[in-house]
C-alpha positions as CSV (number, residue, x, y, z in Angstrom):
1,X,34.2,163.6,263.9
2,X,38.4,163.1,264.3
3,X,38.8,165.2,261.5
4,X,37.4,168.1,263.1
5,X,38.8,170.2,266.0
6,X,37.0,172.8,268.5
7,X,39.1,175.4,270.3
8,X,37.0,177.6,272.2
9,X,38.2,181.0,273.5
10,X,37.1,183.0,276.6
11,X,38.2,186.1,278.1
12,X,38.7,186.3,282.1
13,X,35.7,188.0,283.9
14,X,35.5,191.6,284.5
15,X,38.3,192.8,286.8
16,X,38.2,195.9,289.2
17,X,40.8,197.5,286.9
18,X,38.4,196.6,283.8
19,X,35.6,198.9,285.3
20,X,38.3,201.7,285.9
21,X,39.2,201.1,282.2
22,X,43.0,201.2,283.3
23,X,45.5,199.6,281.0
24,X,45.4,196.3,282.7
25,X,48.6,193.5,281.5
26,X,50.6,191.6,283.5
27,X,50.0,193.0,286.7
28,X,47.1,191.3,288.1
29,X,43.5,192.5,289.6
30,X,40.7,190.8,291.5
31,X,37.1,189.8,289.2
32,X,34.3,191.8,290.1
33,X,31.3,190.5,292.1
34,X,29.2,189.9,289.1
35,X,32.4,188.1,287.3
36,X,32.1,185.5,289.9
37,X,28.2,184.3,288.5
38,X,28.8,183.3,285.3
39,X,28.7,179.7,283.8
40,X,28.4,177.6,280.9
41,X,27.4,173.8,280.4
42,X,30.0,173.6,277.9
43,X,32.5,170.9,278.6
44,X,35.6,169.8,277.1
45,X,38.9,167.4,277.3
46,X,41.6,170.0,277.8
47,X,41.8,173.4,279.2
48,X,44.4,176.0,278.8
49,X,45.0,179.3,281.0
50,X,47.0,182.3,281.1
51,X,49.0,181.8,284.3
52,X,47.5,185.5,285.6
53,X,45.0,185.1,288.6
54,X,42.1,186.3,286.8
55,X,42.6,184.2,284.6
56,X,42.6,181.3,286.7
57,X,40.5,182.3,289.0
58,X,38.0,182.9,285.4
59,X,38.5,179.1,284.6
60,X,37.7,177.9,288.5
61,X,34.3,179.6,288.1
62,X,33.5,178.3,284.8
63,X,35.0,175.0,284.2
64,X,35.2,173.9,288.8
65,X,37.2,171.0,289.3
66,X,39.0,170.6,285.9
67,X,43.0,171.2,285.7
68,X,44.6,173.8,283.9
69,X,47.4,173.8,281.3
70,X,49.2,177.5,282.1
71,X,50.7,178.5,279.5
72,X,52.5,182.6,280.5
73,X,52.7,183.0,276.6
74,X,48.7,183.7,276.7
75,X,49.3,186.6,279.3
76,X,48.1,189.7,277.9
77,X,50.5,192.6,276.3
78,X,52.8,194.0,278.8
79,X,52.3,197.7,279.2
80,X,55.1,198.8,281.4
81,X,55.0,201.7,283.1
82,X,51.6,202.0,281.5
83,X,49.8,199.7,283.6
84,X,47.3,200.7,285.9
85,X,47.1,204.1,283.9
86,X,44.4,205.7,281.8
87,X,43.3,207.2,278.7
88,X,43.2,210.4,280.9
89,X,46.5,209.7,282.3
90,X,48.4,209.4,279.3
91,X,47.0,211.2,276.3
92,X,49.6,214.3,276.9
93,X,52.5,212.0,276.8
94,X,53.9,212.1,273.2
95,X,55.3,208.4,273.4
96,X,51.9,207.0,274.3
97,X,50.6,209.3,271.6
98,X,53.0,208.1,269.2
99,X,52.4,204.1,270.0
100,X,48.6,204.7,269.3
101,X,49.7,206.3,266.0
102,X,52.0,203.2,265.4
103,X,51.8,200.2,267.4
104,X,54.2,198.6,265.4
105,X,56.9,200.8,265.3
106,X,56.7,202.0,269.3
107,X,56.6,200.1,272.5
108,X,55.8,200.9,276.1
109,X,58.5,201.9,278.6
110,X,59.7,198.6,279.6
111,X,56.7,197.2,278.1
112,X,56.2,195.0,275.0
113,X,56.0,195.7,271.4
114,X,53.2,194.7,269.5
115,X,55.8,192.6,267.1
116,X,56.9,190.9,270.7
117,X,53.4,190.4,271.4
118,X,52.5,188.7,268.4
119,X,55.5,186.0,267.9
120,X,54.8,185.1,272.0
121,X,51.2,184.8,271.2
122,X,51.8,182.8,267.9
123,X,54.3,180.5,270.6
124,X,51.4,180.1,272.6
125,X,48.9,179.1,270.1
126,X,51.8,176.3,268.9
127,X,52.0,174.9,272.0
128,X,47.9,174.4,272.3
129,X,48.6,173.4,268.7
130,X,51.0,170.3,269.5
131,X,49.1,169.5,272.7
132,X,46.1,169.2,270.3
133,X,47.9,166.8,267.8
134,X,50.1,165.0,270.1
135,X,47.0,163.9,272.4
136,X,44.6,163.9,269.6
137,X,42.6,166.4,271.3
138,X,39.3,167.2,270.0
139,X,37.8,169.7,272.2
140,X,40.0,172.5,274.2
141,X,39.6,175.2,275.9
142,X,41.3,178.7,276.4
143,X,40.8,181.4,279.1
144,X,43.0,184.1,277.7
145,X,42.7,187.7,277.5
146,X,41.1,190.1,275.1
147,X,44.3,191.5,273.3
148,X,45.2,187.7,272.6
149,X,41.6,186.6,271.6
150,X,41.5,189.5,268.8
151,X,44.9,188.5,267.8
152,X,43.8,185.1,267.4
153,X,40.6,185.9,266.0
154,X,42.7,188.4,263.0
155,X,44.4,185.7,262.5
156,X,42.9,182.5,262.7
157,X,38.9,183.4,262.2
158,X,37.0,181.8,259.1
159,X,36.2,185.8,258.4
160,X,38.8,188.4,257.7
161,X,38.6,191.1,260.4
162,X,41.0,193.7,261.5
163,X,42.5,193.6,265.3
164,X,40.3,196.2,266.9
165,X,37.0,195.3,264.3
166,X,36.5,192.1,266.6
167,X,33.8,192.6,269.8
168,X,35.8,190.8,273.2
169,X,33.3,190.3,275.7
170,X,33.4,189.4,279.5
171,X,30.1,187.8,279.2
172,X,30.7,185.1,275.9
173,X,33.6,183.0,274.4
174,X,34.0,182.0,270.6
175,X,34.2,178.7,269.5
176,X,36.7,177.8,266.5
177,X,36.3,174.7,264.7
178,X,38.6,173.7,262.3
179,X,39.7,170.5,260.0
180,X,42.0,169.0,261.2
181,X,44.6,169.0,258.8
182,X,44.1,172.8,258.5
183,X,44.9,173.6,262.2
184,X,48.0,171.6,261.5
185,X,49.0,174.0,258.6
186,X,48.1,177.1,260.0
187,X,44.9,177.9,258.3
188,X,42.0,179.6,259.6
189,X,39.2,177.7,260.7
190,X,35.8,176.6,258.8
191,X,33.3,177.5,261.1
192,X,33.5,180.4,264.4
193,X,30.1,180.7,266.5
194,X,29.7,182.4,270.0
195,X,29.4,181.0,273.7
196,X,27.1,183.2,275.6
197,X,27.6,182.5,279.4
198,X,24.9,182.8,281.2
199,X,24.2,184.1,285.0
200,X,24.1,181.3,287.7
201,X,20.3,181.4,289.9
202,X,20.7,182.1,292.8
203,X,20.8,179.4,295.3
């Protein structure tokens, strides 16, 4: 249908600093052994990446063969001097206590705030935007991260949800379809349904 749009979102495989649960933004970490099996038989006419390796490297497995759009405002939230640290690490530190008490109103050091975060992220989804409208795209794809699928999802989802209320998995992407007019305006979309990847056989 050309009055209808599908942006589908996917979050990078698991990384070795995923399994470590470390804060993990724009410094960069290899995909796990698993992260390397999955795939989809989903196909589309563009496809956007973050420019971070797993990212890439996510969008190789799942999409071989296709080029890539890199876009650096889909990189995750910096964390600064948080990166590569843990829960464990950090919970004594009164500014890292403070930022989980307000996001908003603290930052990491040398890091990003979350009001940073959320104009580069709304700068990324214009450009995916314009691509969309100026090529008459109807099918795209995104291989992003999960801090910038939940912000798009808060945002952009047919269902209101809070930031942390929505589920970003390794192993599934979310499809957004919207009218076309809407996406232009910045409305949210009519219809969201989920992408289960599944494992490649062996062989």
């Amino acid at each position: 249908m050309d009055d209808c749009v599908v942006i589908a979102l996917f979050r990078h495989g698991m990384t070795e600093a995923n399994r470590r649960k470390v804060y993990l933004g724009w410094e960069d970490s290899p995909l796990c052994p698993e992260s390397m099996h999955f795939s989809t038989n989903k196909r589309y006419e563009c496809y956007f990446s973050s420019d971070l390796k797993r990212c890439q490297h996510t969008a190789e497995i799942l999409f071989p063969d296709h080029p890539l759009i890199l876009l650096n405002n889909l990189r995750e939230m910096n964390f600064g001097k948080w990166e590569g640290k843990t829960y464990a690490n950090l919970k004594e530190d009164k500014h890292y206590q403070s930022w989980l008490s307000d996001p908003m109103g603290f930052a990491p050091p040398d890091g990003e705030s979350l009001l940073g975060f959320t104009n580069r992220i709304g700068a990324g989804w214009k450009q995916i935007v314009n691509e969309i409208m100026n090529q008459n795209r109807h099918r795209v794809a995104v291989i992003t991260h999960s801090g910038v699928i939940r912000m798009l999802l808060t945002q952009y989802a047919r269902d209101k949800k809070s930031f942390w209320d929505w589920g970003v998995e390794h192993d599934k992407g979310y499809e957004l379809i919207f009218e076309k007019e809407a996406l232009r305006r910045g409305q949210r979309c009519t219809l969201l349904q989920e992408v289960p990847l599944t494992v490649k056989e062996p062989g």
